[in-house]
C-alpha positions in Angstrom: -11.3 -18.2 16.9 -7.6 -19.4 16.7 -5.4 -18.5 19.2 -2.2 -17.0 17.5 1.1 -19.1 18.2 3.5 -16.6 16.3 3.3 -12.6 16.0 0.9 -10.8 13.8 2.5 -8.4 11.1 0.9 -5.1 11.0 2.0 -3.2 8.2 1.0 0.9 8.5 2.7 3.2 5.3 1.6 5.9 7.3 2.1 5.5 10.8 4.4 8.4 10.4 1.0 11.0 10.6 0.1 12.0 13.8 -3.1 10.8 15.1 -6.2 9.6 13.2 -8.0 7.1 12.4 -5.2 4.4 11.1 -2.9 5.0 13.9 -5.5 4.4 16.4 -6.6 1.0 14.9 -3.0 0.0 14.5 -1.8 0.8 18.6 -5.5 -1.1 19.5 -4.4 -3.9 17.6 -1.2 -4.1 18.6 -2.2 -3.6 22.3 -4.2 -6.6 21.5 -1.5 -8.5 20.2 1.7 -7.5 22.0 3.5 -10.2 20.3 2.9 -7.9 17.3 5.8 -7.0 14.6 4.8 -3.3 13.2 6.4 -2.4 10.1 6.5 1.5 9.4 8.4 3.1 6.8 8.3 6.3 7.1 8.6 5.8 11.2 6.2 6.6 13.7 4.3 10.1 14.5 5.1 12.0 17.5 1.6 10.7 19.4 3.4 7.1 19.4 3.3 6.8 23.3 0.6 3.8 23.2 2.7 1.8 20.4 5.6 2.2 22.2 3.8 0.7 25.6 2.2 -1.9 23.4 5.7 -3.8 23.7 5.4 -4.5 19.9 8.6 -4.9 18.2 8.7 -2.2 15.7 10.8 -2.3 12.2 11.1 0.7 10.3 13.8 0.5 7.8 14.2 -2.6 5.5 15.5 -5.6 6.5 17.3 -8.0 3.9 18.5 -7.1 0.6 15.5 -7.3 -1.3 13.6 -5.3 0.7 16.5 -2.8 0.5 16.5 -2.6 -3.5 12.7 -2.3 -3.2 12.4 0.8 -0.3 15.2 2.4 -2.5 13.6 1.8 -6.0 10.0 3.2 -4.3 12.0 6.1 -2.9 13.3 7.2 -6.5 9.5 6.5 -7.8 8.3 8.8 -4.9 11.1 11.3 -6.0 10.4 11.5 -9.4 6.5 11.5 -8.7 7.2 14.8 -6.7 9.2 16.2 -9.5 6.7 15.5 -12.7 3.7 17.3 -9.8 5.2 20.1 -10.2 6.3 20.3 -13.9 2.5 19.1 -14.7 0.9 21.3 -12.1 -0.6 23.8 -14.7 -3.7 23.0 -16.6 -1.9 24.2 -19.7 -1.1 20.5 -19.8 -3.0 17.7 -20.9 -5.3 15.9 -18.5 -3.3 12.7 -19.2 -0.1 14.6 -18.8 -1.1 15.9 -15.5 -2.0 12.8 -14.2 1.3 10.9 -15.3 3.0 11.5 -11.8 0.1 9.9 -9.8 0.7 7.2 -11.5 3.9 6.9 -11.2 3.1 7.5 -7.1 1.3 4.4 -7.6 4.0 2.5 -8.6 6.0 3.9 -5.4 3.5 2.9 -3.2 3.4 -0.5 -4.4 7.1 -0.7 -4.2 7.0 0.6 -0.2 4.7 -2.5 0.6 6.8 -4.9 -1.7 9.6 -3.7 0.6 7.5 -4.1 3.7 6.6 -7.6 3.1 9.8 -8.9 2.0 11.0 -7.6 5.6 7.9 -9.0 7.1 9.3 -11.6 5.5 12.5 -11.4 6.8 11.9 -11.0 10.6 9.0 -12.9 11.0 8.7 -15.6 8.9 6.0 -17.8 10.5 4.0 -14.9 11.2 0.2 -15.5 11.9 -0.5 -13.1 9.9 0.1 -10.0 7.6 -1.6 -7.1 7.0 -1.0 -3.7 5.3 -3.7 -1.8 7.1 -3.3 1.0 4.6 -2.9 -0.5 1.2 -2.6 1.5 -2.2 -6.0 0.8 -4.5 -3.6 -0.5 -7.3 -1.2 -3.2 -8.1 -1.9 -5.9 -5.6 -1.1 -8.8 -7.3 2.4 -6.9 -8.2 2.3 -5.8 -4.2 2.2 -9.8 -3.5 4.7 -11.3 -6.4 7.3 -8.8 -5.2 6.8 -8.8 -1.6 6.7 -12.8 -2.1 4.2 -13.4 0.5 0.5 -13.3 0.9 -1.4 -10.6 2.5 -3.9 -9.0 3.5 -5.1 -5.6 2.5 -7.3 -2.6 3.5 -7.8 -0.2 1.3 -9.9 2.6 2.2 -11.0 4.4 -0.8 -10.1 4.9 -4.5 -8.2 8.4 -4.6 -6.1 7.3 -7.7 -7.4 5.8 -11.0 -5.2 3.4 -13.4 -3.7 5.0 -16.1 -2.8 2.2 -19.2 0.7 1.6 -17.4 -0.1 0.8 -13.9 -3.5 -1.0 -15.9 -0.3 -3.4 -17.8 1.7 -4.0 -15.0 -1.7 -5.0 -12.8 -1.9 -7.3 -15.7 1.4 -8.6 -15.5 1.0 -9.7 -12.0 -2.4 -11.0 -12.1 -1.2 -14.3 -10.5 0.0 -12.3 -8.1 -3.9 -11.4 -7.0 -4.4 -14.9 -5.9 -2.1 -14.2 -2.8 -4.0 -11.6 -1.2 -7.4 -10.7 0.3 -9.1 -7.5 0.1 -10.7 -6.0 3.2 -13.5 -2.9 2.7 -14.7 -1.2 5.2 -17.6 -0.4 3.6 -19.7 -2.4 0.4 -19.3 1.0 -1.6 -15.8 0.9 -1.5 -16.0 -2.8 -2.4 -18.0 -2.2 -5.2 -15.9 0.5 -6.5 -12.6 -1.7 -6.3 -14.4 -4.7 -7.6 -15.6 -3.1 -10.6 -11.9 -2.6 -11.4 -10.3 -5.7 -10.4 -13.5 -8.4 -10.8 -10.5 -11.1 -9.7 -9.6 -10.3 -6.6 -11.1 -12.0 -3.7 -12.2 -9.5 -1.2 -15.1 -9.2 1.8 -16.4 -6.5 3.8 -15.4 -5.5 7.2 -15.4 -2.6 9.6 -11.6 -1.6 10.3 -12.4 0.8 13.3 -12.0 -1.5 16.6 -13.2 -0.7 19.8 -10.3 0.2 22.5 -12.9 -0.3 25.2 -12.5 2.8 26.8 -15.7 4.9 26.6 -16.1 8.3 28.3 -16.7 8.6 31.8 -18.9 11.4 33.7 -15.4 12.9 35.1 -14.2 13.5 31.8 -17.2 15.0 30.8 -16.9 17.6 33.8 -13.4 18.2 33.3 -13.4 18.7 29.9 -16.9 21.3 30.0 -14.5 23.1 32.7 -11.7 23.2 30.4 -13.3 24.3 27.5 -15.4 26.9 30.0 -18.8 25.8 28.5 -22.0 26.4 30.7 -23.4 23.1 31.9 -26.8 24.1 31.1 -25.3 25.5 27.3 -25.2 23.2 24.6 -22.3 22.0 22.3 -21.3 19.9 19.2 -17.7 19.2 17.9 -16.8 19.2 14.7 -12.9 16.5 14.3 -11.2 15.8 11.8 -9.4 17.6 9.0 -11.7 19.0 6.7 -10.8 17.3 3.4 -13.0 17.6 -0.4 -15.3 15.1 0.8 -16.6 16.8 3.9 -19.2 19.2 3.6 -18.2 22.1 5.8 -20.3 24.3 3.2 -23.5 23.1 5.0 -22.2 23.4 8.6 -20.9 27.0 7.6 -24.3 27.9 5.8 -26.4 25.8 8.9 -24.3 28.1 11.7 -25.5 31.1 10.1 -29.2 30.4 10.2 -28.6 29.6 14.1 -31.7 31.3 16.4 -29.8 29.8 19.5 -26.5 30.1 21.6 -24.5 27.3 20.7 -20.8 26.0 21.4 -19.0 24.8 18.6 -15.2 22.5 19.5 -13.2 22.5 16.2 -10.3 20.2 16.3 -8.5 19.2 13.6 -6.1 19.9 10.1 -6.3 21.1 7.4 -9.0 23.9 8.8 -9.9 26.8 6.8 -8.6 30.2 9.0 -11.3 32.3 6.6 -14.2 29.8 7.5 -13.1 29.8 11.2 -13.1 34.1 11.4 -16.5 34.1 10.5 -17.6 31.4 12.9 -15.9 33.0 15.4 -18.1 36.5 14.3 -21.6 34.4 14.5 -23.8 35.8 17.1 -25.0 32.5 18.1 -22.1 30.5 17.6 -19.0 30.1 20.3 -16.5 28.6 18.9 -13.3 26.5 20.7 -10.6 25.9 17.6 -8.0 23.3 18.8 -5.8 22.9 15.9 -4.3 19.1 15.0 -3.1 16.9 14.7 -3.8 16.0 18.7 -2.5 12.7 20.5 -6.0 10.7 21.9 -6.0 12.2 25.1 -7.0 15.8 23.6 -9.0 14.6 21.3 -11.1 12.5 24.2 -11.3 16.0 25.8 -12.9 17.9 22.9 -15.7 14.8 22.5 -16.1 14.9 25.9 -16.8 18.5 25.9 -19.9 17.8 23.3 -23.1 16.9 23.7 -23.2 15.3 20.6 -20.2 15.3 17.4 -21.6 16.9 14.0 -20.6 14.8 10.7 -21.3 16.5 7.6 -20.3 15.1 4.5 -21.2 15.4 0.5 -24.0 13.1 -1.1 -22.3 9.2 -2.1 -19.6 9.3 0.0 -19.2 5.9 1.3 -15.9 5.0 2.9 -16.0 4.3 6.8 -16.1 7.3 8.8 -13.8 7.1 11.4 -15.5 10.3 13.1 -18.7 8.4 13.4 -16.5 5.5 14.8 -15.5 7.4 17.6 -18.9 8.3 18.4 -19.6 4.7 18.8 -16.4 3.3 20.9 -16.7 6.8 23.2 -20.5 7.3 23.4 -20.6 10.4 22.0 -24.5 11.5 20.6 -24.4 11.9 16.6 -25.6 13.9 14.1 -24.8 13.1 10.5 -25.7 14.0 7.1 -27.6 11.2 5.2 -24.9 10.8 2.6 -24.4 6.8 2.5 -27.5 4.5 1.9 -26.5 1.7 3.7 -25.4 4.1 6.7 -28.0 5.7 6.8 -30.5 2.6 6.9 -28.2 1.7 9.8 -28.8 4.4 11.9 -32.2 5.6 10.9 -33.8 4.2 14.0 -31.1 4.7 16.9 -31.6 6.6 19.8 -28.1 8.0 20.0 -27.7 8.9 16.2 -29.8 12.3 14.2 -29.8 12.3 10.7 -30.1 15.2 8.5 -30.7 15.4 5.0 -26.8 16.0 3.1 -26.4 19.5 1.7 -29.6 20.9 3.6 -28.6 23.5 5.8 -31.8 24.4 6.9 -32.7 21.2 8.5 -29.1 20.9 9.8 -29.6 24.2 11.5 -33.3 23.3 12.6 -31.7 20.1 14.4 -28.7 22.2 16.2 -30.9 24.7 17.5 -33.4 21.7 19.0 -30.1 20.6 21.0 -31.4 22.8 23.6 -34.8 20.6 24.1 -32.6 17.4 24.7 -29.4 16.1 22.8 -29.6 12.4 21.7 -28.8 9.6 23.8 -25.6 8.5 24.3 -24.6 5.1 22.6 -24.3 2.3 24.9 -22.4 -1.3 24.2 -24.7 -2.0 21.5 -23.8 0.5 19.2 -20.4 -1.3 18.0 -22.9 -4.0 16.9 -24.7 -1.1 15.1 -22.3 -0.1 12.9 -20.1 -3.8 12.8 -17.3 -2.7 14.8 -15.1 -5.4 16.7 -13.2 -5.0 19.8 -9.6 -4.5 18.9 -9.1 -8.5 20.2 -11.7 -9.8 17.9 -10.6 -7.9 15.1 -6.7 -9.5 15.6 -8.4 -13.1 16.2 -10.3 -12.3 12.9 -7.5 -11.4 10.7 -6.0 -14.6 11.7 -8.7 -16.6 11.1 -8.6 -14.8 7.3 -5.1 -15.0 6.6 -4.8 -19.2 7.9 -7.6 -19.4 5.5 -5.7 -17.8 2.7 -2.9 -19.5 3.3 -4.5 -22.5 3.3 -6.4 -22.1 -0.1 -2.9 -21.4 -1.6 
């Protein structure tokens, strides 16, 4: 692994939302690297404290006039994106119609990293390496050209399709898609991006890192005495905001059919307040709701507090789960719906990991109530082997290692 000679350039569009999965990759790796040049356009989140230790320099309005003309030309895409959402919103419209604006949000968020790269650019210009940690899943090559320097990108799922316009301008910039290299965190979101741009050079690889900071026993005690839970009673938490792709209709349906006392940590946004009032009415079911977004130190207390964290989500979904993640880098038990093949064959046979069949509450509900005969182990060292996770100073040597190589083949 090279050792890095000038700053890395880490690139986060949304370092602006508190807590989650990005930001926590994005202080590890700048803890890592304190050399680090963080470029965050929309500014940072309120639970900033371990970026602002990291002693990374930290840009967050555009620097040089290109990069000006580009934050102000994504700002008017954003605007008028926001505007044509809510002419379109009714389904009186065409689909087309009503998809018009997210295209056009496209086209902002390809102008925001064009901007961030050209200051990139600007203040660190033998940087040993760039990367947009959250990258848009369209217009790369046009990301690159404009930005005028390679990159690299993770892109995390597919939430937007291309529409024939964004589909013309990706044309346009095709040469553009030489400059960059794709990162996946899983091979399903691979597959999906590949099958729409069969040009760009990409490879697979776990963005979660490792902060080497596991859960200790006195956390454990505190945070059972905080949350006044029993040490003989038994608990699961359920992070994270619960978005389309999570199943909460399982958990919900699976807490019902409970036949024993269990505690129930909820932590998290968007929650539903009409799901949560008839949790809370369960007979077997205590619940503790600790609404988010929370900086790391609550949300260490609520995994602490759990004898294992419940992840639930619907059949194919196969972007990383940052949930299960944590599981790993805190050693935290797991139970998880089988929703991903290749997770699934991953975990099948670990101590420290239940699987459930997705969408069966029954079995779900069968596995929660067996908590009291034992929960799972907890993970140990070798879980971040398990699911391909690096420690957040393997990961930086890594993306150096990528981008020399990319900048070498140019």
């Amino acid at each position: 692994m090279n050792t890095a000679p000038w700053p890395m350039v880490l690139i986060e569009p949304y370092a602006h939302r508190g807590g989650g999965h990005h930001q926590r990759t994005l202080a590890a790796l700048a803890a890592a690297r304190p050399d680090s040049l963080i470029v965050a356009p929309g500014g940072l989140s309120e639970d900033s404290a371990p970026l602002v230790r990291s002693g990374a320099r930290l840009a967050t309005d555009p620097a040089g006039p290109a990069a000006e003309i580009l934050r102000a030309a994504a700002q008017a895409a954003a605007r008028v994106s926001a505007a044509g959402q809510k002419v379109f919103a009714s389904r009186r419209w065409p689909q087309a119609v009503r998809r018009s604006p997210h295209q056009i949000t496209l086209l902002a968020r390809c102008l925001t990293e064009a901007a961030c790269l050209r200051t990139a650019r600007h203040l660190a210009p033998r940087a040993s390496s760039v990367v947009i940690l959250s990258a848009s899943e369209a217009l790369h090559g046009m990301a690159a050209l404009l930005g005028g320097t390679p990159h690299l990108r993770f892109i995390h799922e597919v939430v937007t399709t291309e529409d024939r316009m964004v589909r013309w301008l990706g044309r346009l910039a095709r040469a553009g898609e030489k400059r960059v290299i794709v990162l996946y965190p899983t091979t399903a979101v691979r597959d999906q991006v590949a099958s729409a741009f069969p040009y760009l050079h990409g490879e697979v690889r776990a963005f979660a890192v490792d902060d080497g900071r596991p859960l200790n026993d006195a956390e454990r005690d505190g945070a059972r005495s905080a949350f006044t839970i029993p040490t003989d009673a038994k608990a699961v938490c359920v992070v994270g905001g619960w978005w389309p792709y999570k199943d909460i209709a399982t958990i919900d349906t699976a807490l019902a059919r409970l036949t024993a006392p269990l505690h129930v940590l909820v932590c998290g946004t968007p929650l539903d307040d009409a799901v949560l009032t008839r949790w809370h009415q369960l007979s077997n079911v205590r619940l503790h709701t600790v609404p988010g977004p929370v900086d790391d130190e609550v949300l260490r207390l609520v995994y602490a507090a759990a004898d294992a964290a419940l992840v639930a989500r619907k059949p194919g979904v196969g972007k990383e789960s940052g949930l299960i993640m944590d599981a790993a880098r805190l050693g935290v038990p797991l139970i998880v719906s089988a929703h991903d093949p290749e997770l699934t064959a991953r975990l099948t046979r670990e101590p420290w990991a239940r699987l459930f069949p997705a969408g069966d509450p029954d079995a779900l509900a069968k596995m929660l109530d067996h908590l009291t005969d034992g929960a799972p182990a907890r993970p140990g060292p070798s879980a971040r082997r398990v699911l391909h996770m690096n420690s957040a100073a393997e990961q930086a040597a890594r993306l150096t290692d990528t981008y020399t190589r990319l900048t070498k083949e140019r």
